[in-house]
N, C-alpha and C positions, 0 to 999 in steps of 0.2 A: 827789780829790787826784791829780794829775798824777807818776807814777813814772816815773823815767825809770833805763835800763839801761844798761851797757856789755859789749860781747862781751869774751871772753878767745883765747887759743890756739886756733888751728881755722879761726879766721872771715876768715883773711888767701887775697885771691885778687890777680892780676897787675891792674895796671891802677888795684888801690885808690888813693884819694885825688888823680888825675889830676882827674876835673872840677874838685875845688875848688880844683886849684894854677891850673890854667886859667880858673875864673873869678870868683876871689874876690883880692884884692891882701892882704888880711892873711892868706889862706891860704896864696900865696904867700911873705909874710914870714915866717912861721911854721915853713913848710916848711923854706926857706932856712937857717931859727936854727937848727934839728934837726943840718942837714946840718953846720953848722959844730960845732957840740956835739961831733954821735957822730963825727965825722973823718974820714965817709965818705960819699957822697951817698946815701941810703937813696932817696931821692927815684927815683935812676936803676933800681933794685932794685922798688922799689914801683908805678911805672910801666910800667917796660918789662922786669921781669929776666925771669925764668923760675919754675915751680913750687917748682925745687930751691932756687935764690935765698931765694923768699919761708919755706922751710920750717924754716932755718935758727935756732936758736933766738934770735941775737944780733942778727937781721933783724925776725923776724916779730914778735917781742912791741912793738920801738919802732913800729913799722908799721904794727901794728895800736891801739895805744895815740894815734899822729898822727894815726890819721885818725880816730876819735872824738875825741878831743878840739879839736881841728881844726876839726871839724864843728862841734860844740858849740858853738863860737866864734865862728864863722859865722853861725851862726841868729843871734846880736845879742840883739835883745830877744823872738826867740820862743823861745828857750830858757828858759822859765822851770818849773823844778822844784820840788819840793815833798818829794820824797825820791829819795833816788839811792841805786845797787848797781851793784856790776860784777863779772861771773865771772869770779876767780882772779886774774890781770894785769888784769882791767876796773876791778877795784876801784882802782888808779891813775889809773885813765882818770876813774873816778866821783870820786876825791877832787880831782882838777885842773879841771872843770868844776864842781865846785860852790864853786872857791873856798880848798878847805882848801891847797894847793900850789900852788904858782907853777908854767908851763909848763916853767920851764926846771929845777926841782928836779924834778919828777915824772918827765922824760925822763933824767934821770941816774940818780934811781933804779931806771927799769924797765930802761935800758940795764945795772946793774949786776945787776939782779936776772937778767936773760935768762946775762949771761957766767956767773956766778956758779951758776946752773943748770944749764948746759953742761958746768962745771966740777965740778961735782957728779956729773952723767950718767958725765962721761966715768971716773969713779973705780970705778964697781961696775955692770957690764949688770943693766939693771932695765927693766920695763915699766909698760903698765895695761891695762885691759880693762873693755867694757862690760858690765854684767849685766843686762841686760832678763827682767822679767815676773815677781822675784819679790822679796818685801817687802824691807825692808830689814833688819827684824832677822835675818832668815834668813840675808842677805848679813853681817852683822856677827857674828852668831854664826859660823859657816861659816871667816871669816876671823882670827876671834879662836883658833878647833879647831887651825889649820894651825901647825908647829913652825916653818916657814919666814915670815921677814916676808911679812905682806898686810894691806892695811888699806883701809877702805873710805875710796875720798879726794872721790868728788865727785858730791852727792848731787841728780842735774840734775832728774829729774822721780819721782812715785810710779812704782814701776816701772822706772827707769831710776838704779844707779848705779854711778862708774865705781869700780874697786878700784887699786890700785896697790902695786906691792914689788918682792922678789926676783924674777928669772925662774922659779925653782922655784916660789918661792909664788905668784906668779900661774897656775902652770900645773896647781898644785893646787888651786887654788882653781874655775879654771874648768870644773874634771874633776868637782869634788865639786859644785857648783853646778849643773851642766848633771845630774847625778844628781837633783837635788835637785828639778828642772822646772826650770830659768831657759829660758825661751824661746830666747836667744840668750846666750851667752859668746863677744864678741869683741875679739882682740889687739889695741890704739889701734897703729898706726901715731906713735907718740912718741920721742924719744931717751930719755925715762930715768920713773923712780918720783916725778914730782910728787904733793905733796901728801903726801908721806910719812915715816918717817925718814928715811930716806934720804937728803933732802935738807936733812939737819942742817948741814953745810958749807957748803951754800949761805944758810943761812936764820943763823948764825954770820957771814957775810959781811955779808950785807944789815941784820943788826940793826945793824952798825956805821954803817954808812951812813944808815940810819933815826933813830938818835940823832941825827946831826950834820944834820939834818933842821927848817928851820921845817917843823909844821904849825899851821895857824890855824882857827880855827872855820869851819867850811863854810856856805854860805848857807842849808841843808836837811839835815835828820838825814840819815845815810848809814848803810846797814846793811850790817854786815863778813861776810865770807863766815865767820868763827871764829865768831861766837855768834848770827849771825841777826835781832841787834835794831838798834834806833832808838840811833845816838849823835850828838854835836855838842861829843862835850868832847874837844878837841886830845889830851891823854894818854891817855884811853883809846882813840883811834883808833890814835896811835901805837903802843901795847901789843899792840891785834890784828893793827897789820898786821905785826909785828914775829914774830908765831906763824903767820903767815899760809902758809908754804910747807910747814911739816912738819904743817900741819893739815888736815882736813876742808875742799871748799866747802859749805856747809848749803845749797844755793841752793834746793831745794823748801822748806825752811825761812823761806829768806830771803822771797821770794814768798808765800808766805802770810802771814808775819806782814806784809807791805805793805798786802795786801790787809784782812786784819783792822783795822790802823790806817787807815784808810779809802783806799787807793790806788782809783781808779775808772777810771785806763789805764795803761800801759806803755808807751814809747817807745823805740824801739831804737836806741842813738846810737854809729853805727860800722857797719864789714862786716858782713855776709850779715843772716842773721834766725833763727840757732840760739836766741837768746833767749826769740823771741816764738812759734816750734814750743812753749819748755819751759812760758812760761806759759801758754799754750792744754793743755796737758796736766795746768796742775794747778788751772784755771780755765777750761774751755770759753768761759763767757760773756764772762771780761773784753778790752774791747777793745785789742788791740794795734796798733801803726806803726813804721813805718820813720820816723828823724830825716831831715829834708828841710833843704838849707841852704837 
């Protein structure tokens, strides 16, 4: 079975999604509808802006959310999936390519969710930080000890995951951790605590929005970064993704259980290839790719 992926935050670099405004005519209308939607030309920004441009949170999520989907739309009739997932914002990306959200409702939602995030950040200084090389439950205990918020938000490979909170709780945490053997404890270069309480405000915002929300059954079970499995039923997508920001990504989860259900490749539909490093880490053998329009 053909698994196909979508990147999250991180994966946005200058230049993205230019071949396909340049050589596809419904990429270009696509692009075009974006720009009119978000009220600003993202287009000019994802092309040609600068680092600081793309880093933006109310930039980079539409950004990178267009040019996978985009893509996906492109390919025509070689897009054809069998299950989909998308890390953190990917999973937007994953529900609009298979079908379950119209292009034009999934870009109003991610544009809401990115402000809405922002607006979060800008309320309480907060971080996250990677923790390489030591189990997870050591990570989750460790995190649960600490009086200050930290919580283990984004579970990318064995081995690798990210935590997120308070600036103190992050800072104890990676004190106690790096004690502990973690290979590496390092500060994410982020605006704020995704993935955390933290971003209760934000995720209070966004459920509203989410309710007022067609979703329709997607062409392919889709499995949500909250619980890691196989769904297809409209309400209970809408449920997870509705918890989606002050929770967990499970994505070592998510990827094995694909694989267990018979996924037999990975396809990576959007910027860079941070995907297809995480499945190569939690499946050597299985083959991975880049989406090609």
């Amino acid at each position: 079975m053909k698994a196909y992926v979508f990147p999250g935050q991180g994966a946005q670099f200058v230049g993205m999604g230019k071949d396909l405004y340049d050589n596809s005519a419904l990429a270009k209308e696509l692009f075009e509808k974006a720009n009119q939607i978000l009220g600003f030309r993202i287009t000019d920004l994802m092309f040609a802006g600068t680092d600081e441009d793309l880093k933006q949170t109310k930039v980079t999520q539409p950004a990178i959310f267009l040019h996978s989907v985009i893509l996906a739309k492109v390919m025509g009739e070689n897009f054809k999936p069998e299950m989909v997932a998308g890390h953190s914002l990917g999973e937007f990306s994953a529900l609009v390519a298979a079908g379950a959200l119209s292009f034009e409702d999934g870009l109003i939602l991610v544009s809401k969710r990115a402000l809405a995030m922002q607006k979060a950040c800008e309320m309480e200084p907060s971080t996250m930080a990677a923790i390489l090389g030591l189990d997870d439950d050591v990570v989750e205990k460790t995190c649960a000890e600490i009086p200050e918020l930290v919580v283990p938000a984004n579970y990318n490979t064995p081995g690798q995951l990210v935590i997120s909170g308070s600036i103190a709780g992050v800072d104890k945490a990676c004190a106690k951790l790096t004690e502990l053997g973690a290979k590496r404890a390092l500060k994410l270069p982020v605006g704020g605590a995704f993935h955390s309480p933290l971003m209760e405000p934000a995720r209070l915002e966004l459920e509203k929005a989410i309710n007022e929300t067609q979703i329709s059954e997607p062409v392919c079970p889709i499995y949500q970064n909250v619980t890691a499995k196989a769904d297809s039923n409209p309400e209970i997508i809408k449920e997870n993704l509705k918890k989606q920001l002050t929770a967990s990504v499970k994505w070592t989860q998510t990827v094995q259980q694909m694989i267990a259900d018979g996924a037999t490749s990975f396809t990576e539909v959007g910027p860079g290839t941070a995907l297809q490093g995480m499945v190569k880490k939690i499946d050597r053998a299985m083959p991975c790719e880049s989406a090609k329009a």
